[in-house]
Backbone as CSV, one residue per row, in Angstrom:
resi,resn,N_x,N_y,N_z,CA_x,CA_y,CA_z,C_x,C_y,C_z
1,UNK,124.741,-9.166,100.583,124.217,-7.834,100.425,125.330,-6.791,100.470
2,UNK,126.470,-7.287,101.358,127.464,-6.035,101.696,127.984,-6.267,100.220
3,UNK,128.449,-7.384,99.913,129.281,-7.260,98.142,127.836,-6.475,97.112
4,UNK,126.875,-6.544,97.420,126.082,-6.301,96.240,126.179,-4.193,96.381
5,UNK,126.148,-4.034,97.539,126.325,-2.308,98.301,127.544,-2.193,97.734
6,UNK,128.338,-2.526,98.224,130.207,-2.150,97.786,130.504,-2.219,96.168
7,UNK,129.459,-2.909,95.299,129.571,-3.121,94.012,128.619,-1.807,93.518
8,UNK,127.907,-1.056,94.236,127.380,-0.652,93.530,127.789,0.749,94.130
9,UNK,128.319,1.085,95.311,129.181,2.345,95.027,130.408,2.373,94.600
10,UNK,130.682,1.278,94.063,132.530,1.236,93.191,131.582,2.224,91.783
11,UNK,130.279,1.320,91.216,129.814,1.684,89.801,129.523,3.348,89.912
12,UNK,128.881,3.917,90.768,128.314,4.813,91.340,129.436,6.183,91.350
13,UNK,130.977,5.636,92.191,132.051,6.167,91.656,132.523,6.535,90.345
14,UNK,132.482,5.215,90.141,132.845,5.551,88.354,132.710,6.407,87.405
15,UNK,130.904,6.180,88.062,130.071,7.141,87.074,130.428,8.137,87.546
16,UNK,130.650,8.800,88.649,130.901,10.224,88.939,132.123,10.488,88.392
17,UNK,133.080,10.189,88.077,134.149,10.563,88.054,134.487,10.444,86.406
18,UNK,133.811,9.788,85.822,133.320,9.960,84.501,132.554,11.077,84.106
19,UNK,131.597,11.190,84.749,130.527,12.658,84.639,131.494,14.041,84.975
20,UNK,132.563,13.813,85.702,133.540,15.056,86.395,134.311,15.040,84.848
21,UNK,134.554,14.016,84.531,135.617,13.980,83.297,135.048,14.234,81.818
22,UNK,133.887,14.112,81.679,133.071,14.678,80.794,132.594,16.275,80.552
23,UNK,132.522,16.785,82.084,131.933,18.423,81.898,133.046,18.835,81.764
24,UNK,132.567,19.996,80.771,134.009,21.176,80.199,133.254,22.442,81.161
25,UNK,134.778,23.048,80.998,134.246,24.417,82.214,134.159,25.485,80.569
26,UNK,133.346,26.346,80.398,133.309,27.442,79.967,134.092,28.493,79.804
27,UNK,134.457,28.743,78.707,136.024,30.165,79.086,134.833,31.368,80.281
28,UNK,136.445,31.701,80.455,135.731,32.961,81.123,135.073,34.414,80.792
29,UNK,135.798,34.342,79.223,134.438,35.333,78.644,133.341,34.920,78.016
30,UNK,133.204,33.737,78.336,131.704,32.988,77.726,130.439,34.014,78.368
31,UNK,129.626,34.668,76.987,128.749,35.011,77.486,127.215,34.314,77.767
32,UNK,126.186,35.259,78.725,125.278,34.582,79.316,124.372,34.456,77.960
33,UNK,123.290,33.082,77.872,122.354,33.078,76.939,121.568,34.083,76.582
34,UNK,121.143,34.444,77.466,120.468,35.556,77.492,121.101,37.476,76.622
35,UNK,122.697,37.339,77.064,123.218,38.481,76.344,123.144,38.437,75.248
36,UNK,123.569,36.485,74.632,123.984,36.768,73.205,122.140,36.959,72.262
37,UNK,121.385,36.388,73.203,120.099,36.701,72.707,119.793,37.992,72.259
38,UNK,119.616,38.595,73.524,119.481,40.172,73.314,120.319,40.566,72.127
39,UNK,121.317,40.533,72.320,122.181,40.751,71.109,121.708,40.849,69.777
40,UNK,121.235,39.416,69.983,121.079,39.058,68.089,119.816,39.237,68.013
41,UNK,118.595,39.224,68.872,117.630,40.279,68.608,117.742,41.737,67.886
42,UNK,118.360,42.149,69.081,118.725,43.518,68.227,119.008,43.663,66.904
43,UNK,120.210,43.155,66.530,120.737,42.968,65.407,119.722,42.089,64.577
44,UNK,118.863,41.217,64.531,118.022,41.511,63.925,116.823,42.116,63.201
45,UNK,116.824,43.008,64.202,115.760,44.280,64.030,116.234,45.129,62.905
46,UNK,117.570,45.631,63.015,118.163,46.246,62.124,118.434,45.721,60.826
47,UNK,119.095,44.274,60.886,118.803,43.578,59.582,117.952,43.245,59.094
48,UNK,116.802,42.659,59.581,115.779,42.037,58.805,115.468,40.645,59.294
49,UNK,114.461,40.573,59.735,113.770,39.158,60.430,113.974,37.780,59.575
50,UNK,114.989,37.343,58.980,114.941,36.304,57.863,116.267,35.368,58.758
51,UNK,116.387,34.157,58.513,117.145,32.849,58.550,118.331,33.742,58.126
52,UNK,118.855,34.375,57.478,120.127,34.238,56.971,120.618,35.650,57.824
53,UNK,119.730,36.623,58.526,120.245,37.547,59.442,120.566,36.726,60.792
54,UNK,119.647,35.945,61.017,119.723,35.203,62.275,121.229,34.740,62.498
55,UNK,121.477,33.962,60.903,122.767,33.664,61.229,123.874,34.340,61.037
56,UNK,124.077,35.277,60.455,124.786,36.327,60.325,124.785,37.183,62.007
57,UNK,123.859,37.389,62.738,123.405,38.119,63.956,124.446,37.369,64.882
58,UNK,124.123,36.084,64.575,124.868,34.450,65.819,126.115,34.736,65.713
59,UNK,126.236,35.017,64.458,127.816,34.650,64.081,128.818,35.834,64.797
60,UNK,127.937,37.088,64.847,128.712,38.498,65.100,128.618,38.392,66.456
61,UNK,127.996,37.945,67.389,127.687,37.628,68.943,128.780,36.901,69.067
62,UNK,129.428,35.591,68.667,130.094,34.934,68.699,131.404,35.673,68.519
63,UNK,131.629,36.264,67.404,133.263,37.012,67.085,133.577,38.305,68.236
64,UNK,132.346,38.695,68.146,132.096,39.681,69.465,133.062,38.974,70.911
65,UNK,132.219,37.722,71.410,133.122,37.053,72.819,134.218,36.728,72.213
66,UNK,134.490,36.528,71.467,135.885,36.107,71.378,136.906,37.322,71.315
67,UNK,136.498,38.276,71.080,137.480,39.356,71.048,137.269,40.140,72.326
68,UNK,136.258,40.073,73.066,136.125,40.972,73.706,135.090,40.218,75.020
69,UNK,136.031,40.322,76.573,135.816,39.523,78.063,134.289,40.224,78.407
70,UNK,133.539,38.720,78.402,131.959,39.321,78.651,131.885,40.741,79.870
71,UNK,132.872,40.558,80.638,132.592,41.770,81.568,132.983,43.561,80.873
72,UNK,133.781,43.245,79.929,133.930,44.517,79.655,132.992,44.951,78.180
73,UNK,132.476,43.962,77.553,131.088,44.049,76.852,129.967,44.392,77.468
74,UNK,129.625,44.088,79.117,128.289,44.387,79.600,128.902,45.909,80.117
75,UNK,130.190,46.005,80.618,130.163,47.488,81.155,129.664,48.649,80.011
76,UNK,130.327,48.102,78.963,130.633,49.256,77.678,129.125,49.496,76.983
77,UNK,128.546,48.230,77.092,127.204,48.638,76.476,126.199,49.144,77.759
78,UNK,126.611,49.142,78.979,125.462,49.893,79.809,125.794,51.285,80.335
79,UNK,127.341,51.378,79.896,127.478,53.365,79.723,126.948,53.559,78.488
80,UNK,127.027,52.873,77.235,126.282,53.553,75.916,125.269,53.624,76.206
81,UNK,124.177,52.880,76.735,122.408,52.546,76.870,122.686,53.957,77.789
82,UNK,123.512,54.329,78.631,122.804,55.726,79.759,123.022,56.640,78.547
83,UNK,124.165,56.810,77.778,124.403,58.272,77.321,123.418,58.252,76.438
84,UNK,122.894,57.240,75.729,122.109,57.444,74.389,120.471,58.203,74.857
85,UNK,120.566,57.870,76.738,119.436,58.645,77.002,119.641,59.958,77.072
86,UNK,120.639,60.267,76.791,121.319,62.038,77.132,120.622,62.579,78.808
87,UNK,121.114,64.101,78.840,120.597,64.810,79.765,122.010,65.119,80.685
88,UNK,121.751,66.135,81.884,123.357,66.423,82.297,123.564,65.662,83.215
89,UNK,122.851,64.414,83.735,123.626,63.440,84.617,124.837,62.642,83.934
90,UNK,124.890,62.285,82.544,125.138,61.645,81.571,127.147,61.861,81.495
91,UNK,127.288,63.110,81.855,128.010,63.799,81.169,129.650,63.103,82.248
92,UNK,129.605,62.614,83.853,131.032,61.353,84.125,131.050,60.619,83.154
93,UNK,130.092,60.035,82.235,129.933,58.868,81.168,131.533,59.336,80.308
94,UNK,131.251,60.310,79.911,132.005,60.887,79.159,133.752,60.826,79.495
95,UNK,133.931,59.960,80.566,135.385,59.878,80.997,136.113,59.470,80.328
96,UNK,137.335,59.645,79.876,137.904,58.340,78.849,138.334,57.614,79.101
97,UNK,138.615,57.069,80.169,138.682,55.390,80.517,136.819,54.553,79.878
98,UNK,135.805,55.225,80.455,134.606,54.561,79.859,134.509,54.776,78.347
99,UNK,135.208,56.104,78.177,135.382,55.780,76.153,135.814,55.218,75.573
100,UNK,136.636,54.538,76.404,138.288,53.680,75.782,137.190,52.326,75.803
101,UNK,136.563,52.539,76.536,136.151,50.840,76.747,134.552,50.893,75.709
102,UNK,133.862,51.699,75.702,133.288,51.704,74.518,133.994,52.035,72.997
103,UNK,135.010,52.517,72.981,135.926,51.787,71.956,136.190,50.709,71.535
104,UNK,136.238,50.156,72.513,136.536,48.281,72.454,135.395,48.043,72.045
105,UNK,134.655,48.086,72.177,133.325,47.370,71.736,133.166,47.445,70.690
106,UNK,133.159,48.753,70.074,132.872,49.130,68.423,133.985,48.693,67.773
107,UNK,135.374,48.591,68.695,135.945,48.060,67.190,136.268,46.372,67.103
108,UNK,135.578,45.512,68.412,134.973,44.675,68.147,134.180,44.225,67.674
109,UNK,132.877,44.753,67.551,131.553,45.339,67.048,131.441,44.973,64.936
110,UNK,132.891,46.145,64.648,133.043,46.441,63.125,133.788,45.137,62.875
111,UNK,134.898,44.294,63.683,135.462,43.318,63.287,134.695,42.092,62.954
112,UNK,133.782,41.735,64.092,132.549,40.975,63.784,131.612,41.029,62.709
113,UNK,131.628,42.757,62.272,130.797,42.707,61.369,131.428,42.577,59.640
114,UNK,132.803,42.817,59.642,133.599,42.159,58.780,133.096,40.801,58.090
115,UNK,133.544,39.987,59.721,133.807,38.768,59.416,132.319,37.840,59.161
116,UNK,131.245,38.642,59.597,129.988,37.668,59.071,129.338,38.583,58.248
117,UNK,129.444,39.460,58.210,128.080,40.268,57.053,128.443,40.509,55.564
């Protein structure tokens, strides 16, 4: 019984250390499912509900993370979402360090939209 136990956490090992050697870690601007969703929702609204926006939508989500670190994509689009509500709380938004960084976005934004539309 002890050889049949000892044989079967040698296999047991294995497998773990196989399963360790199999998972890939994610870059670190990999964004969440959920963002690139939202995303290409959106962007489908504006294009048009059809298969070939969908993939055109995927594709610009995609060129999007790659140019641009999911953290400074969620900052830049949740100072745009306040200002687009206007009013005079709005108006620190207006700093240019937060412009600079909604800069980045749009001219990530237009590069993406280059490269798939």
């Amino acid at each position: 019984m002890t050889k049949r136990l000892a044989a079967l956490f040698a296999a047991i090992s294995v497998l773990a250390s196989a399963a360790q050697a199999v998972a890939v870690e994610l870059p670190k601007n990999d964004y969440p499912t959920i963002a690139r969703a939202d995303y290409v929702f959106g962007c489908m609204q504006v294009n048009g509900q059809s298969r070939e926006s969908l993939f055109r939508c995927s594709c610009s989500i995609d060129k999007i993370s790659e140019l641009l670190p999911y953290d400074a994509y969620e900052e830049a689009e949740t100072v745009m979402s306040v200002v687009l509500k206007g009013g005079e709380k709005v108006a620190p938004l207006h700093y240019k360090p937060l412009q600079d960084k909604i800069k980045r976005l749009k001219k990530a934004q237009v590069e993406a939209e280059l490269r798939c539309f």
